[in-house]
C-alpha positions in Angstrom: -26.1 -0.4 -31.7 -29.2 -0.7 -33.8 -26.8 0.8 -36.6 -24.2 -2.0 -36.3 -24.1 -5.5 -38.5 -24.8 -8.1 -36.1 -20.8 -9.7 -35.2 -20.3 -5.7 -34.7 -23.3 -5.8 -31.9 -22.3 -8.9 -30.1 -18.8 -6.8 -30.5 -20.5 -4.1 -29.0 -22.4 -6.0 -26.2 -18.9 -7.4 -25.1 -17.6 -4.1 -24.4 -20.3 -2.1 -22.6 -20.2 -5.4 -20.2 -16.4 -5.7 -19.8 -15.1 -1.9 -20.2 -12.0 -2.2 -18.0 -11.3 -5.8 -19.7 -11.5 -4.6 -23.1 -9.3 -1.4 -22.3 -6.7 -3.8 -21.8 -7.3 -6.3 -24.1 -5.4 -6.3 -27.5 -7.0 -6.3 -31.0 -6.2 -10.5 -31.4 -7.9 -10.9 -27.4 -10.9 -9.0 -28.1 -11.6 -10.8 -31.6 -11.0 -14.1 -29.5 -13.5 -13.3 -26.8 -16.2 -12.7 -29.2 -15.6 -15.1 -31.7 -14.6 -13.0 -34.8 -11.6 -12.1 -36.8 -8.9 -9.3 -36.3 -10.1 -7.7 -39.5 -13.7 -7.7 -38.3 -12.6 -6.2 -34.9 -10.8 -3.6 -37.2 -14.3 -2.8 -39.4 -15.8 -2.5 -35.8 -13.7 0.1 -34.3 -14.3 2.3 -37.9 -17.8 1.7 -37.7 -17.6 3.6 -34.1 -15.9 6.7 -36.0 -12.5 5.7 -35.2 -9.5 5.7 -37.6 -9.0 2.1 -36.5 -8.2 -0.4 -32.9 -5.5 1.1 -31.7 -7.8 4.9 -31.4 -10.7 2.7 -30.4 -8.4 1.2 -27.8 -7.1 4.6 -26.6 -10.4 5.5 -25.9 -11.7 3.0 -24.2 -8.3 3.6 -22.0 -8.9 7.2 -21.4 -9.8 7.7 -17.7 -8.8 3.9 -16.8 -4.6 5.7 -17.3 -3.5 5.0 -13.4 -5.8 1.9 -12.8 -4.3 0.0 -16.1 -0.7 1.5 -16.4 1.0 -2.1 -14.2 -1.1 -4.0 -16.3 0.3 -2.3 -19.5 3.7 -1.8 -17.7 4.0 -5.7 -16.9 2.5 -6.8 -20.6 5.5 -4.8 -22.3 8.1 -6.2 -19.8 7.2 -10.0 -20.3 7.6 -9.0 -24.3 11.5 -8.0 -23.3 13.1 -10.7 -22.1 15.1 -10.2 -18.5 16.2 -13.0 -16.0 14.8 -12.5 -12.9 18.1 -10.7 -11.1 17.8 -7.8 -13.4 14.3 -7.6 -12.5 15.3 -8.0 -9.0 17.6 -5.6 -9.5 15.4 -2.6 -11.6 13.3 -3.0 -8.4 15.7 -2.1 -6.3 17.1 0.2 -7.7 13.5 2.5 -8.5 12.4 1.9 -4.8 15.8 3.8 -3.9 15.3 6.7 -6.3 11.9 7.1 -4.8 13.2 7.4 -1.3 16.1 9.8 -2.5 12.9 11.8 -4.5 10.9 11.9 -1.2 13.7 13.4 0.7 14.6 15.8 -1.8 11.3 16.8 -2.0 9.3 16.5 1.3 9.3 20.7 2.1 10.3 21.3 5.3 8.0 23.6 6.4 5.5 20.8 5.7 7.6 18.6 7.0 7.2 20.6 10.5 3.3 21.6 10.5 3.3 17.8 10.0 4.7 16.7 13.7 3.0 19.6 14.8 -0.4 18.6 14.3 0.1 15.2 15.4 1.8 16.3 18.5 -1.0 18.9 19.4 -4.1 16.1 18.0 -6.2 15.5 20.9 -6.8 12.1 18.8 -5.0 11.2 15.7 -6.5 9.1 13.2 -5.0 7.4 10.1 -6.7 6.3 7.4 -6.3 4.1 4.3 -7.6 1.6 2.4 -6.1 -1.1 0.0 -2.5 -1.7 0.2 -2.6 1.8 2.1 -4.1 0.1 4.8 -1.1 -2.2 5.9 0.8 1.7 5.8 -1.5 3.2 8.3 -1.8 0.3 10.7 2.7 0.6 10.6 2.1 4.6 11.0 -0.5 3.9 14.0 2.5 1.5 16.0 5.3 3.9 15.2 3.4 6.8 17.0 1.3 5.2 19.3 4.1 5.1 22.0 4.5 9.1 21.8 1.2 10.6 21.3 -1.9 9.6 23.4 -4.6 8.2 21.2 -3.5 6.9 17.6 -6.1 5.1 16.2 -5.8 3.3 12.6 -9.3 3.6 10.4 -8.2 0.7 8.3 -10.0 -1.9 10.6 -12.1 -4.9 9.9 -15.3 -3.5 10.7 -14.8 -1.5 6.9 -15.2 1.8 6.2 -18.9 3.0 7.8 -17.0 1.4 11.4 -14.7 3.9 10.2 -16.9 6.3 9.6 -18.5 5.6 12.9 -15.5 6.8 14.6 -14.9 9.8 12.9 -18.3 11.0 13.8 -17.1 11.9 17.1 -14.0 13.6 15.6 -13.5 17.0 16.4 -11.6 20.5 15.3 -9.3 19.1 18.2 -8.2 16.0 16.2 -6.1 15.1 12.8 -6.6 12.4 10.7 -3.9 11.4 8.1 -5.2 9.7 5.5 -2.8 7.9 2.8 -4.5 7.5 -1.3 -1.9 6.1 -3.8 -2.6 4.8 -7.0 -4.9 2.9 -7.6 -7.3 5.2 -5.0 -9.5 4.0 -3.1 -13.2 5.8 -3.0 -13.7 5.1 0.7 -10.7 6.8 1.8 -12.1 9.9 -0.5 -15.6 9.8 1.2 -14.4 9.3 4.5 -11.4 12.4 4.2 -13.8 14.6 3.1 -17.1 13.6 5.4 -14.2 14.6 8.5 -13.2 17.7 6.5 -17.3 18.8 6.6 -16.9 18.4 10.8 -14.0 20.5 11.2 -11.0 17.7 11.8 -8.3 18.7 10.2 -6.9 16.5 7.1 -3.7 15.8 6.7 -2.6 13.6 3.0 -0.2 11.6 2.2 -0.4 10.9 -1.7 1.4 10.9 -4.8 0.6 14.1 -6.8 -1.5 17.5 -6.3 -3.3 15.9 -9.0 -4.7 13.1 -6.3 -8.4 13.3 -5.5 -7.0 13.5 -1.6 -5.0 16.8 -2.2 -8.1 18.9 -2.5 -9.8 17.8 0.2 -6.5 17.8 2.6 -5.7 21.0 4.8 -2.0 19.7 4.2 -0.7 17.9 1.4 3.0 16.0 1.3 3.3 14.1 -1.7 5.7 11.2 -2.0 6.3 9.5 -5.4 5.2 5.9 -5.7 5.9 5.2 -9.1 7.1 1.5 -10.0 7.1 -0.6 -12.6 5.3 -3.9 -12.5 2.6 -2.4 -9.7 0.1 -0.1 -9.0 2.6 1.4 -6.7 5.7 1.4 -4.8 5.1 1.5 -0.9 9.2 1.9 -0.1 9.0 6.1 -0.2 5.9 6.2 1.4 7.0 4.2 4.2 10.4 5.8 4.9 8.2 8.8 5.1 6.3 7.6 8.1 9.2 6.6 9.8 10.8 9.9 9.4 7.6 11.2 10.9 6.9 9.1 13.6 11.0 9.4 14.5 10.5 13.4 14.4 7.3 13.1 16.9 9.7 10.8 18.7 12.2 13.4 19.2 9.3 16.2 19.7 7.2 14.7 22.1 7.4 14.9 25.9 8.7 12.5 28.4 9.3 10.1 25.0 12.5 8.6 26.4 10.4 7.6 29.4 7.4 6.1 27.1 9.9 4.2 25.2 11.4 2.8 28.1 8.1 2.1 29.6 6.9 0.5 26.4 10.0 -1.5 25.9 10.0 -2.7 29.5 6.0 -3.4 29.3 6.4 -6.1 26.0 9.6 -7.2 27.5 7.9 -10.3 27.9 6.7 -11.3 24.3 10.7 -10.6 23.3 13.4 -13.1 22.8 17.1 -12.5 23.3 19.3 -14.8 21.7 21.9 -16.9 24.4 24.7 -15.1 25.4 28.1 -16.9 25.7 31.3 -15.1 26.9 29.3 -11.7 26.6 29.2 -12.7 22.7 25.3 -14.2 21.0 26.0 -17.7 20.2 24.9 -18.3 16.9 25.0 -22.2 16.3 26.1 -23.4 13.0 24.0 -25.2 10.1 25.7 -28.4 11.2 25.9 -28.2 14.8 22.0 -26.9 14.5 21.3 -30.5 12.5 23.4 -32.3 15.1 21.1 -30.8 17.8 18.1 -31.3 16.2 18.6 -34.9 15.4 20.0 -35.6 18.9 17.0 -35.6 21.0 15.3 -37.7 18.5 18.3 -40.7 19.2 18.0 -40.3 22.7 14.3 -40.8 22.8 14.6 -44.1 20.6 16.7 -45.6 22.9 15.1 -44.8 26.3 11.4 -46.6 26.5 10.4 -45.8 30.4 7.9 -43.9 30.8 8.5 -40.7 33.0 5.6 -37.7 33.9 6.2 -34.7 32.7 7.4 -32.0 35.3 6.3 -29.1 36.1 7.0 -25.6 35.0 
């Protein structure tokens, strides 16, 4: 720094303050932030060593690649015009060719030491953090019927309530734990702190490369590659659906927990109206009609009447 022209220094300041921001930003943004020209953000970058921005740039972006790829991803879409059907569409259609990856490349030998080791965990516990977390809370109701205590880590209490819990985890007990791009460091920590006490780690992430798949006794890795986001959840979840149908099919007496479940929430469900054996699905206009009807009736009728009871 002491080596650098002043406008080069506040330069220089900007950066080592905003690292992530200026690893996205291009040459025209950073010269705007700081108050300086293009050419001088150029003369700044050589100063550095660099052959010019765009090496500066790739520098700065080097170890940020999975954390800034959506950003870089969605800045190069908006500069290609689409309407928003084709977009609709290219989603679509890359969430599909993840799910046909998964099931092309799940192993099935994996596949099998998978439902085995939930269906022989004394406790299971999933983990995951970020958007991960929504995943294992849908993984912990999909087995929770079938295998006797599920409990999701992704709680409100944050990770050291999570971390509470694990501390009474034992060689007896799995924990799943999901990282995706971008990874969370809590879901690292936490996988390998139950690793240290024996439980058994089973991973579900996107590459071997993932910080989880060293850590993890087993390792199934589902592509979650998509375009305009960090990550596409669609594989991951048809994955945990496959599982938790699998333990479904495994597990004991699990035509009689379903049944028992079903019968137990029965309560919190609603059927539609049946008419001649047939649901009776009102149409937009007789579903207006209906809807306005009560509120004629009630104009017109002024006695007051108690209401009954239920």
């Amino acid at each position: 720094m002491p080596m650098l022209t002043p406008i080069h220094q506040r330069m220089g300041a900007f950066v080592l303050a905003n690292l992530f921001r200026s690893a996205t930003m291009r040459i025209d943004e950073l010269a705007d932030a700081v108050g300086a020209s293009i050419a001088t953000a150029n003369r700044f970058a050589r100063a550095l060593g660099f052959s010019g921005y765009p090496a500066f740039r790739e520098a700065l972006v080097r170890g940020f690649e999975a954390t800034i790829a959506p950003v870089e991803r969605l800045r190069s879409s908006l500069e290609s015009p689409a309407s928003g059907a084709e977009v609709f569409e290219s989603s679509l259609a890359q969430a599909a060719a993840n799910v046909r990856l998964a099931q092309n490349s799940v192993d099935a030998a994996k596949a099998e030491a998978l439902v085995e080791a939930v269906l022989n965990a004394q406790r299971v516990f999933v983990l995951g953090y970020g958007a991960s977390a929504f995943l294992a809370g849908l993984m912990e109701h999909g087995l929770t019927p079938y295998c006797a205590n599920v409990q999701s880590l992704a709680l409100h209490g944050g990770p050291s309530h999570a971390a509470r819990r694990l501390f009474t985890a034992s060689r007896d007990d799995v924990l799943v734990a999901l990282a995706f791009p971008r990874y969370v460091d809590d879901t690292i920590v936490l996988a390998r702190q139950a690793r240290q006490r024996g439980v058994r780690v089973v991973a579900l992430t996107d590459s071997g490369a993932s910080p989880l798949a060293s850590i993890a006794d087993l390792v199934l890795t589902i592509r979650a590659e998509r375009r305009l986001a960090a990550n596409c959840d669609t594989a991951v979840l048809a994955v945990i659906e496959a599982l938790c149908d699998a333990v479904a099919h495994r597990a004991k007496r699990s035509v009689e927990a379903a049944s028992g479940l079903t019968e137990f929430v029965l309560p919190w469900l609603v059927a539609p109206p049946m008419l001649n054996g047939a649901p009776a699905v009102p149409s937009v206009a007789q579903s207006a009609t209906s809807a306005r009807a009560p509120r004629r009736a009630s104009a017109k009728r002024h006695t007051h009447t108690e209401p009954r009871e239920t």
